[in-house]
C-alpha positions in Angstrom: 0.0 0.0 0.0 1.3 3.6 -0.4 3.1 5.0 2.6 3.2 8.4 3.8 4.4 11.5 1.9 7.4 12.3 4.5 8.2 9.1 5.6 11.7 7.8 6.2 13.0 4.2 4.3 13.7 2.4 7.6 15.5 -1.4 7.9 19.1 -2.3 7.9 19.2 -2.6 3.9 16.8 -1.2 0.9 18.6 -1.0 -1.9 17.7 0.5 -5.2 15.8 -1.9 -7.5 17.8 0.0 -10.7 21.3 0.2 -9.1 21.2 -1.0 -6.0 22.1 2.2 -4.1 21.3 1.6 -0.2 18.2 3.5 0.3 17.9 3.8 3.6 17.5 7.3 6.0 15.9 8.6 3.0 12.1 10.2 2.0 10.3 7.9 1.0 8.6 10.2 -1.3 12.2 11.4 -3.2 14.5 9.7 -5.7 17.2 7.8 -5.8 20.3 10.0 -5.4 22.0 7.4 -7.5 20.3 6.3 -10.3 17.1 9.2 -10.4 14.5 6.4 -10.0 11.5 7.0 -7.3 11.8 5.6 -4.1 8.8 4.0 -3.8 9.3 1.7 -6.9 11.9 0.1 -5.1 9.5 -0.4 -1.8 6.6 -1.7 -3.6 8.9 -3.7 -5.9 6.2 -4.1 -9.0 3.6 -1.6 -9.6 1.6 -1.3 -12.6 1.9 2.1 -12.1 5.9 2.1 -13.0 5.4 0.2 -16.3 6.0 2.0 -19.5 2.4 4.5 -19.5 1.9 3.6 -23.2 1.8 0.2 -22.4 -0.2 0.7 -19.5 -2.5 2.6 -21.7 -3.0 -0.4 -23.7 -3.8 -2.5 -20.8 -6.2 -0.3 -19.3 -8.5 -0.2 -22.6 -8.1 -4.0 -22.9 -9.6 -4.7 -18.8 -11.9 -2.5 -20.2 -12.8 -3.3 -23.5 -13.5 -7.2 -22.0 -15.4 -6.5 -19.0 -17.8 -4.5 -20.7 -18.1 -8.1 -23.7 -18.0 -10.3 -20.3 -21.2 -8.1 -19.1 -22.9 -8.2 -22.1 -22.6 -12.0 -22.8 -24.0 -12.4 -19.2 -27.1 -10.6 -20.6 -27.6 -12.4 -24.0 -29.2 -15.3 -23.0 -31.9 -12.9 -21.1 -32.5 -11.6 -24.6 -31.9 -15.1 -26.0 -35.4 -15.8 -23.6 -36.7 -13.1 -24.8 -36.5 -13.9 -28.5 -38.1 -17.1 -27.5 -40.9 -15.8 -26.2 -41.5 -13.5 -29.1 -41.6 -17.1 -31.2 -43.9 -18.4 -29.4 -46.0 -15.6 -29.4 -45.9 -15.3 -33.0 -46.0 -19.0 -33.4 -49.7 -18.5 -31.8 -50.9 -15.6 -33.1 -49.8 -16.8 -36.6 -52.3 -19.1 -36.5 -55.0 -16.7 -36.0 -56.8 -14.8 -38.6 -54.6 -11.6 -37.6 -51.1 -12.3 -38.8 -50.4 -14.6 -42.4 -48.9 -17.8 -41.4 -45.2 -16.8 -42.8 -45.1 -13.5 -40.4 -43.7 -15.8 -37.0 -41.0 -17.4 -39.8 -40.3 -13.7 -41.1 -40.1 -12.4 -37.6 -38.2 -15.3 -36.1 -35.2 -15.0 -38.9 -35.1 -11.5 -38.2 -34.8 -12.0 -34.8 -32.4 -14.6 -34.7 -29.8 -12.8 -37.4 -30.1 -9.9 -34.9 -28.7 -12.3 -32.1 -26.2 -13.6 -34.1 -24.8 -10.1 -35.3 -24.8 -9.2 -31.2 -23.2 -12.3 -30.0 -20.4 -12.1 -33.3 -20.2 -8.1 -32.4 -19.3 -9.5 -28.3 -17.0 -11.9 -29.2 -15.1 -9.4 -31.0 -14.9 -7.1 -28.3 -14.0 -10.2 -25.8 -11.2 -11.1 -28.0 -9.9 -7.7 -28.6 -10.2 -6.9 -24.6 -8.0 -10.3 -23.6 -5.3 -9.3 -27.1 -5.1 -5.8 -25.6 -4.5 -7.4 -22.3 -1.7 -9.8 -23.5 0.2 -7.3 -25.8 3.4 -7.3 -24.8 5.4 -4.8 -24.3 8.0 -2.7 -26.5 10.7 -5.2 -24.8 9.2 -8.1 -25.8 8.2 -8.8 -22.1 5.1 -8.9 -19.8 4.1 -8.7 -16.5 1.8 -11.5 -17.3 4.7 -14.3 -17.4 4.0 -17.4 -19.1 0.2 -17.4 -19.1 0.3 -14.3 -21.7 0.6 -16.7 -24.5 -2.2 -19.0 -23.7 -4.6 -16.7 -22.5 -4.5 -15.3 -26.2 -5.2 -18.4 -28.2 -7.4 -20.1 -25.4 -9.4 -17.2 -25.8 -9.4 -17.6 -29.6 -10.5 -21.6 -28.9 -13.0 -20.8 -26.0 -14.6 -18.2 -29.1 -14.5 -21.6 -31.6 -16.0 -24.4 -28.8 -18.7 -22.2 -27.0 -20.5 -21.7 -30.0 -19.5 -25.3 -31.1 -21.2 -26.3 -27.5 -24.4 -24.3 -28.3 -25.1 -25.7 -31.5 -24.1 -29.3 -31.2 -27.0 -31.0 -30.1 -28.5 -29.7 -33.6 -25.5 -32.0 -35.9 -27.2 -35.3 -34.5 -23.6 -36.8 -34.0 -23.1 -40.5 -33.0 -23.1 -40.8 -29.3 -19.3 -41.8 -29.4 -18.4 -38.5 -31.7 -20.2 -36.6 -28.7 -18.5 -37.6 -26.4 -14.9 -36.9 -26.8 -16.1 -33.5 -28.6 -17.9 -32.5 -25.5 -14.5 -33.5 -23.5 -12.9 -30.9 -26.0 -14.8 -28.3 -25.5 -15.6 -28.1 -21.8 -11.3 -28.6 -21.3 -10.5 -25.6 -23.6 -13.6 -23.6 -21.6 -12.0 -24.2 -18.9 -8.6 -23.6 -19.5 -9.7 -20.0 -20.9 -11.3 -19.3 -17.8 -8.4 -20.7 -15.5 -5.9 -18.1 -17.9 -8.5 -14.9 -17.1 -8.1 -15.6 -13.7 -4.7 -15.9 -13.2 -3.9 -12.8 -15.1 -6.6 -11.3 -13.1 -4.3 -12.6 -9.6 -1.4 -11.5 -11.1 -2.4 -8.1 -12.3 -4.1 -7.7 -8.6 -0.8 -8.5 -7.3 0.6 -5.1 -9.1 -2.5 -2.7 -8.1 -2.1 -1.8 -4.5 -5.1 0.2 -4.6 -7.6 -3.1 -4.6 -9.7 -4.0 -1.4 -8.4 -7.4 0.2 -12.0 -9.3 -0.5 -11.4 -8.1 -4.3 -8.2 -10.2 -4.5 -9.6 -12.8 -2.8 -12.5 -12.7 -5.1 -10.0 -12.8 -8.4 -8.0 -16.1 -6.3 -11.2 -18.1 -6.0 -12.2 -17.2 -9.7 -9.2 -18.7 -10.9 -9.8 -22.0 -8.5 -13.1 -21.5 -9.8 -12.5 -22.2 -13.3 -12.0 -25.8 -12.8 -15.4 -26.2 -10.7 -17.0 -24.8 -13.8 -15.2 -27.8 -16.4 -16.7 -29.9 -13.8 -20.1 -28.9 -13.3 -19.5 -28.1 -17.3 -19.1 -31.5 -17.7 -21.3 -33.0 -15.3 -24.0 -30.9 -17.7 -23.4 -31.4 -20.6 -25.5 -34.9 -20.0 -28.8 -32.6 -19.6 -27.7 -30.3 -23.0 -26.4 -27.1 -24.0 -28.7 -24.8 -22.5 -27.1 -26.2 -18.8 -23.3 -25.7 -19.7 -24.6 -21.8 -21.3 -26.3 -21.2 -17.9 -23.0 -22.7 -16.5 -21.0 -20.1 -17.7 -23.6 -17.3 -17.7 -23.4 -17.9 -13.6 -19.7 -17.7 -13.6 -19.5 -14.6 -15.4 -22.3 -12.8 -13.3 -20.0 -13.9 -10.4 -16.8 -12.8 -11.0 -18.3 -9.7 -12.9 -17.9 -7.5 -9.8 -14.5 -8.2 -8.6 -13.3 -7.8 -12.4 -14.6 -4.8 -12.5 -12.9 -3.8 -9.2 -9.4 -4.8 -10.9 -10.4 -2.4 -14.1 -10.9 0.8 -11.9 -8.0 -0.2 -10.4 -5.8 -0.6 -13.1 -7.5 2.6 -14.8 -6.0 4.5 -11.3 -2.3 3.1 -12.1 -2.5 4.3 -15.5 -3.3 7.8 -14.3 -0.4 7.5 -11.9 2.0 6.2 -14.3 1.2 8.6 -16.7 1.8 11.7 -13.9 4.3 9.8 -12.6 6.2 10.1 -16.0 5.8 13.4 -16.3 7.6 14.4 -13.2 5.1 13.4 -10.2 5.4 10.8 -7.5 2.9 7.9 -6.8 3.0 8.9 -3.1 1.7 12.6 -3.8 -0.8 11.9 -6.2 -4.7 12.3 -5.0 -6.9 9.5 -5.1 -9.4 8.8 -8.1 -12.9 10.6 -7.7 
């Protein structure tokens, strides 16, 4: 957490995380006589707020750009009830002396093209949220680690096998085609989910500005992940519509915390941009 503007480095040792310069019995608040670099980079080791600010930029609209596709896939399948219900209405009506007999078909296909062009216009943004997430930076590096590179092209493969998991029960496969497909599916679903919340834990880790129950909240979504390949898989014996209401419920739950972690890293993007222009982290005012 940020200390106090004034405060002295105390401890028998702090050195300089860019050259090692003994910082202690200075302000906390200052720079390194050595090496020019703020103090408090060195006592909060990694911030997001000390990463390159176009970079950070980047990041910020990519949290962003995904949370908003992750709430508005959480509220498609409301409309996807809704668009139902219009069917059927038409479906009965249509029968009537009122409305021709094509008018439900007509109304239906325009309907459901409508869905689709909202669900293809979501996945885009998803994808484009997670890629501007993952991008590395000018370096080649990422404060990501290792799960950078999955997280992209699970992404890609969770937008391939959720719609393949929607619209499978329509192919009439073989029982032993199903099978093994659905174990394909459900495995990449769940991998993509495991990646968002480990980059979600690890990008917590770099925003000191994030409640304690938030972090805890981004932990047990990545744990979660794997309850939801179970469950996932558990119903996937009753259908599609279970393993869509499966993930629906995951993504209502970890909608909050996610979008905790996105004001969050929107504050260290602020900082890192005043920070680069001359200021200090432990000076700056808090977000309104």
């Amino acid at each position: 957490m940020p200390r106090d503007v004034g405060e002295i480095v105390a401890g028998d040792e702090t050195l300089c995380v860019e050259c090692g310069y003994d910082l202690v019995g200075l302000a906390v608040d200052g720079d390194c006589p050595e090496c020019g670099v703020a103090i408090a980079r060195s006592l909060h080791e990694r911030m997001l707020r000390f990463e390159p600010p176009d970079w950070l930029d980047s990041l910020a609209r990519g949290v962003r750009t995904w949370h908003r596709s992750l709430t508005v896939f959480a509220v498609l399948p409301l409309l996807l009830l809704v668009f139902l219900g219009v069917l059927v209405a038409f479906e009965a009506i249509g029968s009537g002396p009122v409305i021709s007999s094509g008018a439900d078909r007509i109304v239906g296909s325009v309907l459901a093209y409508a869905l689709l062009a909202a669900a293809l216009f979501v996945g885009i943004g998803y994808l484009r949220g997670v890629w501007l997430m993952t991008t590395p930076k000018a370096d080649g590096g990422s404060v990501l680690g290792v799960v950078r590179g999955p997280a992209r092209w699970l992404t890609v493969a969770f937008g391939v096998a959720a719609p393949v998991a929607l619209v499978m029960d329509d192919f009439r496969l073989p029982a032993s085609a199903v099978r093994p497909l659905n174990g394909v599916v459900i495995a990449l679903i769940a991998g993509h989910l495991w990646t968002l919340g480990r980059m979600g834990v690890t990008l917590s880790d770099l925003t000191p500005g994030l409640a304690p129950k938030v972090r805890k909240r981004l932990r047990l979504a990545q744990r979660d992940a794997w309850i939801v390949g179970i469950l996932a898989a558990l119903g996937a014996l009753g259908g599609t519509n279970i393993l869509l209401g499966i993930l629906v419920l995951y993504f209502l739950s970890v909608r909050g915390a996610f979008g905790a972690l996105r004001d969050a890293v929107r504050v260290e993007a602020r900082i890192g941009r005043e920070i680069n222009g001359g200021g200090h982290a432990d000076t700056l005012p808090d977000d309104t």
